[in-house]
C-alpha positions, 0 to 999 in steps of 0.5 A, a space after each residue: 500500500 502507498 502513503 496515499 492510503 494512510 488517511 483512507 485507511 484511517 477513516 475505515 479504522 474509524 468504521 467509516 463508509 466511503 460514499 463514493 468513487 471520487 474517495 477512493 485511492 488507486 490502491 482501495 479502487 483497484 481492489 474493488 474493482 477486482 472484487 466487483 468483477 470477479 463476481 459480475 463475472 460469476 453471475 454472468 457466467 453461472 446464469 448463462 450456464 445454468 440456461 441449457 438446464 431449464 429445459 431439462 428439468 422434470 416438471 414445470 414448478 422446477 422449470 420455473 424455479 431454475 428460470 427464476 435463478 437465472 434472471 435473479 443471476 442477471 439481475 445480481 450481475 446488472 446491479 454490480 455492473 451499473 457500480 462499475 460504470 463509475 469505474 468508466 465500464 461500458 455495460 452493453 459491451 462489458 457483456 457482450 465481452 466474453 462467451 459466458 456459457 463457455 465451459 471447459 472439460 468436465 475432467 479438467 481440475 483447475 483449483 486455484 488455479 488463475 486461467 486467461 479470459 474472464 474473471 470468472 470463479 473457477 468452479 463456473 469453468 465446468 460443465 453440468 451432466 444433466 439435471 440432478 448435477 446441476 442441482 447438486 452445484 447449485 445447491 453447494 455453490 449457492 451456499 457458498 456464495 451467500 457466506 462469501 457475500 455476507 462479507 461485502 454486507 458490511 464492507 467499506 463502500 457505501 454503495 456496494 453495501 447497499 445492494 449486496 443485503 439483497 443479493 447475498 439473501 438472494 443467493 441464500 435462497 438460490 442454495 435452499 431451493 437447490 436442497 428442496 430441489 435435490 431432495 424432491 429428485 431423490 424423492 421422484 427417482 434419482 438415486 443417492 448413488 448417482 447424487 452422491 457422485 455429483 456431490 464428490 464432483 463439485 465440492 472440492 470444485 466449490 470448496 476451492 472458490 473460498 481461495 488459499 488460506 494464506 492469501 496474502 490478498 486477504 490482509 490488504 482487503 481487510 485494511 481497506 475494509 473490504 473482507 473481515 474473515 480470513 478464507 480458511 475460517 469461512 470454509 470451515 463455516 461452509 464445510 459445516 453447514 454443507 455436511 448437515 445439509 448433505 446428511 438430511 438428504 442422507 449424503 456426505 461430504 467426500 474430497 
């Protein structure tokens, strides 16, 4: 961090909120962005993923339900873009930009592993194999989700607390409907083997979006008030109540 940072950083000590982009100094305003598109990206890209399953799945109220997901996904992504247009971003190209339904091979395992083009979490790289699956990652992926964005609820900038309540509840809601979901498809036929397998795919996939434990990004993102909980910390909180979930649907927790 530079010097210019040092009035900043003393106005978050002091719990303050920073109202807008014309406070901010290159250092709190590159991390930020950083932060911003990575979960533009995300949504984009989990949205665009997810369209192909719609159609998949077994009745009409799950129709309705994965299509309710991906327009709140779209929606989630609007609200982070329209915060990125102070940062100059031009929306309407910004997401014509990238192939967000691309995905890579189902056999590739990237981890932590920073790959070329967007700024997607590594997890929305891989494929779904039908319904149950994607049921399955969105039901890990969705709780996830809502405990890494609970942080950015009380975070140092003013105008991303302000829209993230709602998003981080929204993807709370992402994750029960994908349990209710798992469970009804259990219920109607799908095995707790094949459910299980899809399990044992994507929770090291998804336990690998919480990053390294020794981040060193961590600590700059704390000073500037951006994050609070070290990553390894909000694992355990996920790999917690993952395992109690799994176990109501009488499945496990495998890496």
């Amino acid at each position: 961090m530079s010097k210019t940072d040092d009035a900043l950083l003393a106005r978050i000590a002091n719990n303050e909120k920073l109202m807008s982009t014309d406070e901010l100094t290159p250092g709190y305003r590159g991390e930020l962005r950083r932060l911003l598109v990575a979960f533009v990206d995300s949504e984009l890209a989990g949205a665009a993923g997810f369209v192909d399953t719609i159609n998949k799945a077994p009745g009409m109220r799950e129709r309705c339900t994965a299509a309710r997901i991906v327009s709140e996904k779209f929606d989630h992504a609007q609200q982070a873009l329209t915060l990125l247009e102070d940062f100059g971003v031009n929306t309407d190209l910004y997401v014509q930009s990238h192939p967000w339904d691309a995905r890579l091979s189902r056999t590739i395992d990237l981890g932590n592993r920073r790959i070329g083009g967007d700024k997607r979490l590594n997890v929305f790289h891989y494929p779904f194999e039908g319904w149950l699956d994607s049921v399955v990652m969105n039901m890990l992926m969705g709780l996830a989700s809502s405990i890494q964005l609970e942080e950015l609820t009380h975070c140092s900038y003013a105008p991303l607390v302000a829209v993230m309540g709602e998003i981080a509840a929204r993807e709370a809601e992402h994750a029960e409907l994908g349990r209710k979901g798992l469970q009804k498809a259990i219920e109607n036929g799908y095995s707790l083997e094949a459910a299980q397998a899809s399990v044992d795919y994507w929770y090291p996939r998804v336990a690998a979006t919480f990053g390294k434990s020794d981040s060193q990004r961590f600590e700059q993102d704390k000073a500037y008030g951006l994050r609070k909980t070290a990553n390894a910390d909000l694992l355990a909180k996920w790999e917690s109540r993952m395992a109690e979930q799994l176990a109501r649907i009488g499945l496990e927790a495998r890496c």
